[in-house]
The first five atom37 places (N, CA, C, CB, O) and aatype in JSON, in Angstrom:
{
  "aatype": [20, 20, 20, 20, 20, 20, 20, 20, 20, 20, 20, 20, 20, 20, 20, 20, 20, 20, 20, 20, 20, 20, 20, 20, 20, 20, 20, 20, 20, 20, 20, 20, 20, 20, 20, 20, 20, 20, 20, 20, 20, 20, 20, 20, 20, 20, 20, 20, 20, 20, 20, 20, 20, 20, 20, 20, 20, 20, 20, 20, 20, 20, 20, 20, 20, 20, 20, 20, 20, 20, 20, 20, 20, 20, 20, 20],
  "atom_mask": [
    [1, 1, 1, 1, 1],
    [1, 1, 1, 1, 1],
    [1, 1, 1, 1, 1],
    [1, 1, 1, 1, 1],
    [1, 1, 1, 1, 1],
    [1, 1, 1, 1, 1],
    [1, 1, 1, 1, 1],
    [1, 1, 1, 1, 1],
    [1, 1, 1, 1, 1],
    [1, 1, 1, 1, 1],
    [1, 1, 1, 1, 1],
    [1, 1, 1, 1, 1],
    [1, 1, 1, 1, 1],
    [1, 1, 1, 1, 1],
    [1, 1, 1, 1, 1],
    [1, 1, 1, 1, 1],
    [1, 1, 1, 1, 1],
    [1, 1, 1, 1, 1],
    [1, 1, 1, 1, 1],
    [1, 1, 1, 1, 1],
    [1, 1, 1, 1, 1],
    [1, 1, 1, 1, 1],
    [1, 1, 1, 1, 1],
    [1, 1, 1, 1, 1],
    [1, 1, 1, 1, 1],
    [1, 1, 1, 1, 1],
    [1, 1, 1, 1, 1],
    [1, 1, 1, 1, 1],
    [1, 1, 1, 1, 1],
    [1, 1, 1, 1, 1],
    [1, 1, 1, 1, 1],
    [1, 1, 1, 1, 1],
    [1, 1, 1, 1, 1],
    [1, 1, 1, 1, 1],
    [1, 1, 1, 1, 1],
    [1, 1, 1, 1, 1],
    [1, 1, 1, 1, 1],
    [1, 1, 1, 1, 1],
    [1, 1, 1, 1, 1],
    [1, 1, 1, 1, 1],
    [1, 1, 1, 1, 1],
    [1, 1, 1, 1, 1],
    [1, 1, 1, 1, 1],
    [1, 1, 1, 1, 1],
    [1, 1, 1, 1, 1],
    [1, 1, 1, 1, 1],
    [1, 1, 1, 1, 1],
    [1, 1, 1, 1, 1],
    [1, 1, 1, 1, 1],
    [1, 1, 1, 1, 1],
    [1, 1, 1, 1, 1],
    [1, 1, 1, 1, 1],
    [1, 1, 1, 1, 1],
    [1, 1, 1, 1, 1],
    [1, 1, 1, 1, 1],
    [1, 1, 1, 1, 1],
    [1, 1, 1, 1, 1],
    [1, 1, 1, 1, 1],
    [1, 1, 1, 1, 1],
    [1, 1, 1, 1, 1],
    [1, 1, 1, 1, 1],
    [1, 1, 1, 1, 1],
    [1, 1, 1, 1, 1],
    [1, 1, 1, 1, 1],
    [1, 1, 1, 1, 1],
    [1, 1, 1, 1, 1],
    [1, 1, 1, 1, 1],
    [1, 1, 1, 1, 1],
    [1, 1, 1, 1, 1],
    [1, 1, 1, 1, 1],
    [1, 1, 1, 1, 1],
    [1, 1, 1, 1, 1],
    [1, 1, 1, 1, 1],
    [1, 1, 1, 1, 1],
    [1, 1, 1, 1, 1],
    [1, 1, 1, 1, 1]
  ],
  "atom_positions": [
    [[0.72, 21.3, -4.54], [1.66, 20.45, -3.83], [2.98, 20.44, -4.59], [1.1, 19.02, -3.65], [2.96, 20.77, -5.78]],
    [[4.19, 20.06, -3.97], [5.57, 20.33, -4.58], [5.88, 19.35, -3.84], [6.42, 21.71, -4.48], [5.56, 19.18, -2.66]],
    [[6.62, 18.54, -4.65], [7.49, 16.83, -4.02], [9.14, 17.91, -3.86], [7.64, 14.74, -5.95], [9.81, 18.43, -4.76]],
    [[9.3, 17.92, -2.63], [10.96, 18.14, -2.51], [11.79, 17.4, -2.88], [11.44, 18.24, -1.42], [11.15, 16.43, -3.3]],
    [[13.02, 17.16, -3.03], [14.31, 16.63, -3.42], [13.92, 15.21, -2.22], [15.94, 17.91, -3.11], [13.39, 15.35, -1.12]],
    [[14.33, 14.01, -2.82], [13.96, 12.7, -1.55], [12.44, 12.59, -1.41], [14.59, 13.12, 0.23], [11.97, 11.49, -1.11]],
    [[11.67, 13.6, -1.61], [10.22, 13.05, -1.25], [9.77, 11.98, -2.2], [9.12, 14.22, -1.31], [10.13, 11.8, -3.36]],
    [[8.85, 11.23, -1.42], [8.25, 10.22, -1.68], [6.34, 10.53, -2.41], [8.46, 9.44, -0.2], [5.37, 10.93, -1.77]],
    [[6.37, 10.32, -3.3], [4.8, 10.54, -3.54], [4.04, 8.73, -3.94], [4.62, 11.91, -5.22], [4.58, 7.94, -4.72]],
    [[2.93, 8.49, -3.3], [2.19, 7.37, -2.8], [0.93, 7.45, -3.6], [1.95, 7.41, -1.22], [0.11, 8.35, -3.46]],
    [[0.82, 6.36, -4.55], [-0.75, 6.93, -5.39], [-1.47, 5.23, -5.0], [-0.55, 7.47, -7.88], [-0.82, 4.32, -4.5]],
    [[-2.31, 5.19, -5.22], [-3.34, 3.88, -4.89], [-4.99, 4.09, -5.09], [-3.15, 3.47, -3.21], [-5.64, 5.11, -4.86]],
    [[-5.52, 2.63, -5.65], [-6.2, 3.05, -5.75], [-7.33, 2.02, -4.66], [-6.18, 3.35, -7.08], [-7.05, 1.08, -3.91]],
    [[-8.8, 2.74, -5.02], [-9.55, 2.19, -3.66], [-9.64, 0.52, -3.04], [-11.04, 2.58, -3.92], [-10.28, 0.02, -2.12]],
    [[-8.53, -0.1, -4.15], [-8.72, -1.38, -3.87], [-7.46, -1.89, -2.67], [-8.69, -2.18, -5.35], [-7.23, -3.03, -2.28]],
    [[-6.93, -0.89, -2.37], [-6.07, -1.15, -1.62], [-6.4, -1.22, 0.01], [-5.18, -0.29, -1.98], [-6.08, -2.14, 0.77]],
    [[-7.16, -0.01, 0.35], [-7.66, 0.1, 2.07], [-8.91, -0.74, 1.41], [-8.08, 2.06, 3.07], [-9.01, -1.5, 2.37]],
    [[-9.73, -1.1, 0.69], [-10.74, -1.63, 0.92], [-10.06, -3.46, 0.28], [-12.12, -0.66, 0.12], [-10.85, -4.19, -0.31]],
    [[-9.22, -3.72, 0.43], [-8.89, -5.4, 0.42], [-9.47, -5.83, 1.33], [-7.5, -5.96, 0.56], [-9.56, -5.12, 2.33]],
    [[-9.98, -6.95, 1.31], [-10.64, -7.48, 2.59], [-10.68, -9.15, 2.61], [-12.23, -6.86, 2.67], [-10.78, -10.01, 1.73]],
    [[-10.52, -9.18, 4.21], [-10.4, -10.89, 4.51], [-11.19, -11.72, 4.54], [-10.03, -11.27, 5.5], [-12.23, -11.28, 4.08]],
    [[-11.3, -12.94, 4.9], [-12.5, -13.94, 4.97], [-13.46, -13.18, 5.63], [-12.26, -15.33, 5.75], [-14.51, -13.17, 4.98]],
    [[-13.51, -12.55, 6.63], [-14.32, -12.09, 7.85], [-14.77, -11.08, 6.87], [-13.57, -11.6, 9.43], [-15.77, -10.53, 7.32]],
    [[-14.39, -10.56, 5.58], [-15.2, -9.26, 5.46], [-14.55, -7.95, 5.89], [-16.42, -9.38, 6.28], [-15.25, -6.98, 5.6]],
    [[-13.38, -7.66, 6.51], [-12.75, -6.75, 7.45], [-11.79, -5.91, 5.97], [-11.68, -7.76, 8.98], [-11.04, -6.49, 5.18]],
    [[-11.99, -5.07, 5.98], [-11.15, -4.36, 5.59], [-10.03, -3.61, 5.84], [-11.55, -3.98, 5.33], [-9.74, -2.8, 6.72]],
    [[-9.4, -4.12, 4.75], [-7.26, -3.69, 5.42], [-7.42, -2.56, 5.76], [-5.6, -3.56, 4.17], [-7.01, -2.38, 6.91]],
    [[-8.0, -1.38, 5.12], [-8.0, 0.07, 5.71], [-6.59, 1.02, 5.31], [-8.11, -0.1, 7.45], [-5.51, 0.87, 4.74]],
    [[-7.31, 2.02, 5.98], [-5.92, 3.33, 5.94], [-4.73, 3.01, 6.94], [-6.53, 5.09, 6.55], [-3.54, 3.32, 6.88]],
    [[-5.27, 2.48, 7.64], [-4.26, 2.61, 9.28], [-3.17, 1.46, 8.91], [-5.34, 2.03, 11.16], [-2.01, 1.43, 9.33]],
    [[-3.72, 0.61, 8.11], [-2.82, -0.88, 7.77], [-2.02, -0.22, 6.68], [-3.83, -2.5, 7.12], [-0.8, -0.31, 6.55]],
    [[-2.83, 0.44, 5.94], [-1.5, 0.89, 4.64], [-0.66, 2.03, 5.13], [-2.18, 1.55, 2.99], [0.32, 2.3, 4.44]],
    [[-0.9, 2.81, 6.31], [0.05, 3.68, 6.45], [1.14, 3.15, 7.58], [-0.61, 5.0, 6.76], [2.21, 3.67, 7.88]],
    [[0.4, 1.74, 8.21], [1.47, 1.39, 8.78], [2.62, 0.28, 7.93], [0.92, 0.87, 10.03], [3.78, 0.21, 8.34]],
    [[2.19, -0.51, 6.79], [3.0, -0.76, 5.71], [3.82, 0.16, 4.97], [2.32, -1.24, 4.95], [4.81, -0.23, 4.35]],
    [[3.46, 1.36, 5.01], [4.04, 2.39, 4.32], [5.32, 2.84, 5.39], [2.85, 3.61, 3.96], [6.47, 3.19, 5.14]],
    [[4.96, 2.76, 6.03], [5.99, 3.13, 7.56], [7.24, 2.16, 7.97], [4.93, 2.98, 9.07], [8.22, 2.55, 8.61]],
    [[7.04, 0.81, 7.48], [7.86, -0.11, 7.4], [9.58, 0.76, 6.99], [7.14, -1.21, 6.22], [10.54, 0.95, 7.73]],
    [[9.43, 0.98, 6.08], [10.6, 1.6, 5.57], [10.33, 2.7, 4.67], [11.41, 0.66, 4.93], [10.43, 2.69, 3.44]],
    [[9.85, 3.93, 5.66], [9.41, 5.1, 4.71], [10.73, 5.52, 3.66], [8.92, 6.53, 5.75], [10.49, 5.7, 2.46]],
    [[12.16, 5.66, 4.19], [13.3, 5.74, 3.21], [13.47, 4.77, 2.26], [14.45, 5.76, 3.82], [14.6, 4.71, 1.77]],
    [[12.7, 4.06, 1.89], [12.85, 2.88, 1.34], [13.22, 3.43, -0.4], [11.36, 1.89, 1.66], [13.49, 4.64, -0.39]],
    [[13.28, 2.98, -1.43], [12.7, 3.01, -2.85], [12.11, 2.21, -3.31], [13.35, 3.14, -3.68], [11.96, 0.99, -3.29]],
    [[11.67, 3.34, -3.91], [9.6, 3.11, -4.44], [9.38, 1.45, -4.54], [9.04, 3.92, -6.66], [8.67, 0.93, -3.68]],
    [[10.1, 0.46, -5.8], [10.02, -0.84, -5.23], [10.05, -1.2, -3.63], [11.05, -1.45, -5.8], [8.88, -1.44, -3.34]],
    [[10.46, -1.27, -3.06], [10.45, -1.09, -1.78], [9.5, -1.24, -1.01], [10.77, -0.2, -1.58], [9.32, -2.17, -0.22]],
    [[8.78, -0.22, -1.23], [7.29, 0.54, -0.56], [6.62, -0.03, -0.83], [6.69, 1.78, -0.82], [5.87, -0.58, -0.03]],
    [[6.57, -0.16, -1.83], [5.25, -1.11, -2.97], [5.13, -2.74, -2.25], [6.05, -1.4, -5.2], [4.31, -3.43, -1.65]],
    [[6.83, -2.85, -2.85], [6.42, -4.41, -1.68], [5.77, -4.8, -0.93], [6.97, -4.83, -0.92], [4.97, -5.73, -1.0]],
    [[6.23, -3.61, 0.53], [5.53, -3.73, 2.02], [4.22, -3.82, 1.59], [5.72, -2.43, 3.15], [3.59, -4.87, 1.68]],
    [[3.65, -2.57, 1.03], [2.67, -2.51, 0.9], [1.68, -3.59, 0.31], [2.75, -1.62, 0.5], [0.57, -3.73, 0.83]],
    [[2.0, -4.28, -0.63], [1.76, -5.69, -1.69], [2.0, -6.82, -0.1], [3.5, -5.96, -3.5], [1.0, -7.36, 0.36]],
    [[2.95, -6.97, 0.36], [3.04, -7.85, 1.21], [1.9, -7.71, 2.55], [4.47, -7.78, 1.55], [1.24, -8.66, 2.99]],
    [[1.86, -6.96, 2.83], [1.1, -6.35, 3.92], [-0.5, -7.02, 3.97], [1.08, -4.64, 3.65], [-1.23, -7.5, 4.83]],
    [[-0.55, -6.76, 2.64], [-2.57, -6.68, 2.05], [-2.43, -8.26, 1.82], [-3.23, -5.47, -0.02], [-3.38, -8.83, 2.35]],
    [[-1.67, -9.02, 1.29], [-1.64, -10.25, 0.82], [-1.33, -11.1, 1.97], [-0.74, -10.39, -0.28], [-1.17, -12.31, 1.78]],
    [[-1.24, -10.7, 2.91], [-0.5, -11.22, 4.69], [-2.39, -10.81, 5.18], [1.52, -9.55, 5.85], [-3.0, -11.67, 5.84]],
    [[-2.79, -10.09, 4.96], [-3.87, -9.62, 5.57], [-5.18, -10.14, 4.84], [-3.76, -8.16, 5.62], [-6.17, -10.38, 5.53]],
    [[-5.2, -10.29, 3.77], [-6.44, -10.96, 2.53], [-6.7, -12.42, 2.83], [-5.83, -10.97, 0.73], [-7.81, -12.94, 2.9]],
    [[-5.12, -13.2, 3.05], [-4.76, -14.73, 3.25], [-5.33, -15.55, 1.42], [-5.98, -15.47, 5.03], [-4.66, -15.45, 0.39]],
    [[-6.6, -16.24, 1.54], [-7.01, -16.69, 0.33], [-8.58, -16.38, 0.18], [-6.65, -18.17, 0.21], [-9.41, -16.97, -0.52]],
    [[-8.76, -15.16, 1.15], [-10.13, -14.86, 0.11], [-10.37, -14.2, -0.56], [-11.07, -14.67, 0.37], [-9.7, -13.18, -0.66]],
    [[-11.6, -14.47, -1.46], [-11.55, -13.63, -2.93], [-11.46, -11.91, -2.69], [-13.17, -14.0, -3.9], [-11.8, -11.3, -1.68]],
    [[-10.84, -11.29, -4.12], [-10.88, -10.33, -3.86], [-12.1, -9.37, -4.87], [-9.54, -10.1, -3.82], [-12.76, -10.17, -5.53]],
    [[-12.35, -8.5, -5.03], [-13.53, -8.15, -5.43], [-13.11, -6.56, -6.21], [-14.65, -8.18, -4.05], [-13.9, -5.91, -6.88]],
    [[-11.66, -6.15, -5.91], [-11.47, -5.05, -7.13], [-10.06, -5.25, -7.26], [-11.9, -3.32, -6.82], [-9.5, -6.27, -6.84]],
    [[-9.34, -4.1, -7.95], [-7.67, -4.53, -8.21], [-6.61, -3.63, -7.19], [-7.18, -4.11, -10.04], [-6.75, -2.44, -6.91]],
    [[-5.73, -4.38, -6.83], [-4.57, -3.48, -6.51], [-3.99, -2.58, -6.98], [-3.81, -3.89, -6.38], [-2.94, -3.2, -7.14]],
    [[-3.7, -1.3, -7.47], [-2.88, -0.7, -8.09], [-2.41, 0.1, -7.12], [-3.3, -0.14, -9.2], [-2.98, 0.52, -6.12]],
    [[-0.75, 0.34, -7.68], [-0.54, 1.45, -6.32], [0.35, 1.81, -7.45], [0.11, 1.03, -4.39], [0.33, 1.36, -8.6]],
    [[1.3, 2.9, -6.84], [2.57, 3.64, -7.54], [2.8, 4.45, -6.74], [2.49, 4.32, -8.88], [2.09, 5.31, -6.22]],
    [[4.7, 3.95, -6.51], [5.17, 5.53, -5.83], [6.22, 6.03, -6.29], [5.48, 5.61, -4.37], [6.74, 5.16, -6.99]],
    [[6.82, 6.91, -6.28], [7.87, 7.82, -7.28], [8.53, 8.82, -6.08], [6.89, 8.92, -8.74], [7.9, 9.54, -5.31]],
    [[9.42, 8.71, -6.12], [11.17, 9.44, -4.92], [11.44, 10.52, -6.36], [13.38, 7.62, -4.45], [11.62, 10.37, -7.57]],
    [[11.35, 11.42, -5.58], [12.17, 12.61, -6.58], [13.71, 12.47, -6.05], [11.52, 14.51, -6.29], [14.14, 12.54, -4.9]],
    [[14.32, 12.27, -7.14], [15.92, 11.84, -6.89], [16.5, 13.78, -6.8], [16.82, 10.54, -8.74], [17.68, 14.06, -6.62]]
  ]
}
């Protein structure tokens, strides 16, 4: 793989599609790629946000059971 000039590279780990709400439901792929979509031109803070905002809009206050990590990096 080769990040072009402006590309965006997206790392995370399994605690992210598998966050999950009172019900048990898991945020999933489809929720993080539509957080990710929010402002794909965005920078990397940016992204991360949506993404952080997204899962924490979607979790509300139940426990969580692994960690968030994500990271994304814009080749300038």
């Amino acid at each position: 793989m080769q990040l072009e000039k402006g590309g965006c590279l997206f790392l995370y780990t399994d605690g992210v599609p598998e966050a999950t709400d009172a019900g048990f439901e898991l945020f999933g792929l489809e929720r993080m790629l539509d957080a990710l979509n929010i402002n794909p031109d965005g920078e990397p803070t940016t992204i991360l946000a949506n993404v952080k905002q997204a899962t924490d809009e979607f979790v509300g206050d139940a426990s969580q059971f692994d960690d968030l990590t994500m990271l994304a990096i814009t080749l300038k």
